[in-house]
C-alpha positions, 0 to 999 in steps of 0.5 A, spaced: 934 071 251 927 075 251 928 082 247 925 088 252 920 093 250 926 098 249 930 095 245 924 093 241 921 100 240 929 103 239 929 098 234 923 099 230 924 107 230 930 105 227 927 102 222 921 107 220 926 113 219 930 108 215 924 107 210 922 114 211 930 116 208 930 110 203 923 112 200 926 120 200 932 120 197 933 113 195 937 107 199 943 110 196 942 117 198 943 116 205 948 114 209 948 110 216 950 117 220 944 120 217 940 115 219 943 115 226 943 122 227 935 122 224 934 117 229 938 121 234 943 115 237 951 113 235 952 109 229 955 104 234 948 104 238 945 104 231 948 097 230 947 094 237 940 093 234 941 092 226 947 089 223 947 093 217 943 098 212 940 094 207 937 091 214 934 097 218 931 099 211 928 093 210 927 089 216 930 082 217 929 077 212 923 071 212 927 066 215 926 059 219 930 056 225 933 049 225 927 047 232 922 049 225 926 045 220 925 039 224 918 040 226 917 040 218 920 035 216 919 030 221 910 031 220 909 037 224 906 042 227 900 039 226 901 034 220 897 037 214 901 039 209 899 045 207 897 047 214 904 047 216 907 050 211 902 056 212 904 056 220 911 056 220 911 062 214 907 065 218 911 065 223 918 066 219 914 073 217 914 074 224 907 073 225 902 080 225 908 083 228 908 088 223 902 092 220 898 094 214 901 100 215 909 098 216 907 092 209 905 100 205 911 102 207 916 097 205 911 097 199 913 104 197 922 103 199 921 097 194 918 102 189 923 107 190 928 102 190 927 097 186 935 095 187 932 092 194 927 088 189 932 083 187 936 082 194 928 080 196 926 076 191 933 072 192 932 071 199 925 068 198 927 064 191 933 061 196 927 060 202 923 057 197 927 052 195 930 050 202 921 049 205 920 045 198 926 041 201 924 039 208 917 039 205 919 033 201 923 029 207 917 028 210 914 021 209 910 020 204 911 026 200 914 027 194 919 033 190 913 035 185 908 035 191 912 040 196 913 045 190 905 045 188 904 045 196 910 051 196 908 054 190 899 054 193 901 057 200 906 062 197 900 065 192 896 065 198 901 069 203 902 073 197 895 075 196 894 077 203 900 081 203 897 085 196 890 085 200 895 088 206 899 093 202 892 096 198 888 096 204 884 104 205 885 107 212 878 105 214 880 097 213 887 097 217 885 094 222 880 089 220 885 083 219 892 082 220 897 078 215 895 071 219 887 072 219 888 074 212 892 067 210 887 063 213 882 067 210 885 065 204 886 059 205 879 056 206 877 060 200 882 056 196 880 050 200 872 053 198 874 053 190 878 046 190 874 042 194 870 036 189 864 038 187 858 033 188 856 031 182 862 032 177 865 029 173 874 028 171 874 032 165 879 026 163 879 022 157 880 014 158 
């Protein structure tokens, strides 16, 4: 069922005030009646479009459905590794869904609570671990194949993410998280691409 505009824009308000308490009191500093009088809905309300605290602060976790398990496993999208493995990221990341601007402030509640910093990095530990699977199911991929295809993508994001984070107003609007992946990812193309002429550095 498609979400309506309403719904989208109560849920995001929902999110933005929550961040905005997490980073002024700390996410222990505030309760989920504070949030929703800052918002100026019911608590009951308030959990017809978040199912917690932890999630009105940060946002529902990166997570991939079962359609993008079995396109992954079985060579798909497109059928290069490393491509779609940045495509189904991207889209468990929800896309360009969120801004420079929202990627800042989730970098501040981080900061000012590093406690949400284990139950984020838990989250993408576990991920990691389930792609590097579905990954290696594929034929002719392997378990040591899948976590360097994993651990390349995953510098890539990550890298993107940062330029995102640290990014000046002038450049907010100059690419969001997909362009900037995908820029990433031609320069690390660019940089291990065999060079003509060279040599293996190995010994016989």
């Amino acid at each position: 069922m498609a979400i309506s505009a309403t719904t989208s824009s109560r849920r995001q308000a929902i999110i933005a005030a929550a961040q905005r308490l997490a980073v002024k009191r700390g996410y222990s500093g505030f309760t989920v009646e504070d949030l929703a009088a800052a918002v100026g809905c019911s608590r009951r309300t308030l959990f017809n479009h978040v199912s917690s605290k932890e999630e009105a602060v940060l946002g529902v976790l990166p997570r991939i459905t079962d359609e993008q398990v079995a396109t992954l496993r079985s060579g798909g999208p497109t059928g290069d590794l490393v491509e779609d493995l940045v495509i189904t990221a991207i889209d468990s990341l929800g896309g360009d869904d969120a801004t420079a601007a929202d990627w800042q402030q989730l970098h501040d509640v981080i900061r000012r609570n590093p406690e949400l910093l284990v139950r984020v990095q838990d989250h993408v530990d576990e991920l990691g671990l389930s792609l590097v699977t579905h990954l290696a199911a594929r034929d002719g991929v392997g378990e040591e194949q899948a976590k360097i295809v994993f651990t390349v993508v995953g510098g890539l994001i990550g890298r993107a993410v940062q330029d995102l984070i640290e990014a000046s107003p002038s450049d907010l609007g100059t690419g969001g998280l997909t362009a900037r992946i995908h820029h990433n990812l031609d320069l690390a193309r660019e940089v291990l691409a065999p060079r003509t002429g060279s040599t293996s550095c190995a010994t016989a």
